[in-house]
Phi, psi and omega in degrees: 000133188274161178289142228269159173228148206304131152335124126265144182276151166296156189319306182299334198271328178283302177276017165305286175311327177311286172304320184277344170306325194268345188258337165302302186280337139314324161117036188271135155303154152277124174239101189245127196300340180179169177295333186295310195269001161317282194308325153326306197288286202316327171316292198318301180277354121001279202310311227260291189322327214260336164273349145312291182316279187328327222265313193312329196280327179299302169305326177291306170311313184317314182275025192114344200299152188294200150253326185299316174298307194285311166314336171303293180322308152271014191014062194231145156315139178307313173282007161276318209273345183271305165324308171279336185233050225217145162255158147344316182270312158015000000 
Protein backbone atom coordinates (compact mmCIF):
# COMPACT_ATOMS: atom_id res chain seq x y z
CA UNK A 1 0.00 0.00 0.00
CA UNK A 2 1.91 3.56 -0.93
CA UNK A 3 2.53 5.96 1.81
CA UNK A 4 0.07 8.62 2.58
CA UNK A 5 1.80 11.76 1.71
CA UNK A 6 2.33 14.86 4.25
CA UNK A 7 -0.01 17.62 4.44
CA UNK A 8 1.13 20.28 2.83
CA UNK A 9 -0.23 24.24 2.89
CA UNK A 10 0.09 25.65 -0.76
CA UNK A 11 2.99 27.85 -1.24
CA UNK A 12 1.14 31.09 -0.80
CA UNK A 13 -0.20 29.85 2.54
CA UNK A 14 3.10 28.63 3.51
CA UNK A 15 4.52 31.66 3.00
CA UNK A 16 1.80 33.44 4.88
CA UNK A 17 2.91 31.49 7.59
CA UNK A 18 6.11 31.91 7.48
CA UNK A 19 5.65 35.78 7.64
CA UNK A 20 3.18 35.42 10.57
CA UNK A 21 5.47 33.07 12.27
CA UNK A 22 8.53 35.98 12.01
CA UNK A 23 6.51 38.82 13.10
CA UNK A 24 5.33 36.48 16.03
CA UNK A 25 8.45 35.78 17.08
CA UNK A 26 9.84 39.16 16.85
CA UNK A 27 7.54 40.25 19.33
CA UNK A 28 5.51 42.47 16.81
CA UNK A 29 1.95 42.82 17.59
CA UNK A 30 -0.50 40.67 15.64
CA UNK A 31 -3.26 42.54 14.60
CA UNK A 32 -6.26 40.55 13.05
CA UNK A 33 -9.91 42.07 12.04
CA UNK A 34 -11.75 39.41 14.55
CA UNK A 35 -11.48 36.38 16.39
CA UNK A 36 -12.57 34.11 13.52
CA UNK A 37 -9.79 34.81 11.44
CA UNK A 38 -7.30 34.55 14.76
CA UNK A 39 -8.97 31.06 14.51
CA UNK A 40 -8.02 30.71 10.63
CA UNK A 41 -4.64 31.74 11.08
CA UNK A 42 -4.15 29.35 14.19
CA UNK A 43 -5.87 26.60 12.19
CA UNK A 44 -3.62 27.09 9.61
CA UNK A 45 -0.26 26.90 11.60
CA UNK A 46 -1.94 23.46 13.47
CA UNK A 47 -2.33 22.10 9.76
CA UNK A 48 1.33 22.88 8.95
CA UNK A 49 3.02 22.19 12.65
CA UNK A 50 1.38 18.88 12.24
CA UNK A 51 2.41 17.70 8.78
CA UNK A 52 5.84 18.56 9.96
CA UNK A 53 5.67 16.46 13.05
CA UNK A 54 4.60 13.25 10.46
CA UNK A 55 7.56 13.73 8.04
CA UNK A 56 9.70 13.71 11.77
CA UNK A 57 7.99 10.75 12.97
CA UNK A 58 8.53 9.29 9.70
CA UNK A 59 12.32 10.12 9.44
CA UNK A 60 12.98 8.88 13.05
CA UNK A 61 11.40 5.83 12.49
CA UNK A 62 13.40 5.40 8.91
CA UNK A 63 16.30 5.55 11.35
CA UNK A 64 15.94 3.42 13.35
CA UNK A 65 14.06 5.06 16.17
CA UNK A 66 11.56 2.89 18.52
CA UNK A 67 7.81 3.80 18.58
CA UNK A 68 8.90 4.06 21.89
CA UNK A 69 11.74 6.11 21.23
CA UNK A 70 9.45 8.82 19.29
CA UNK A 71 6.89 8.62 22.34
CA UNK A 72 9.93 9.52 24.76
CA UNK A 73 10.23 12.35 22.30
CA UNK A 74 6.60 13.83 22.09
CA UNK A 75 5.90 12.62 25.40
CA UNK A 76 3.26 10.71 24.38
CA UNK A 77 2.96 6.77 25.20
CA UNK A 78 3.93 4.41 22.44
CA UNK A 79 0.53 3.36 21.37
CA UNK A 80 -0.87 6.82 21.16
CA UNK A 81 2.19 7.44 18.79
CA UNK A 82 2.08 4.45 17.33
CA UNK A 83 -1.93 4.91 16.62
CA UNK A 84 -1.64 8.57 15.20
CA UNK A 85 1.63 7.93 12.90
CA UNK A 86 1.71 4.20 12.41
CA UNK A 87 1.62 3.25 8.61
CA UNK A 88 -0.10 0.40 7.26
CA UNK A 89 3.07 -1.51 6.79
CA UNK A 90 3.84 -1.13 10.09
Amino acid sequence: MPRRPPYAPPLSEQDGLRTLLATLLAGDDLVLSSALDTLAVDAAIVRMLAARRAELVDRARAAGASWTDVGVALDLDRSTVFTRYAHPTD
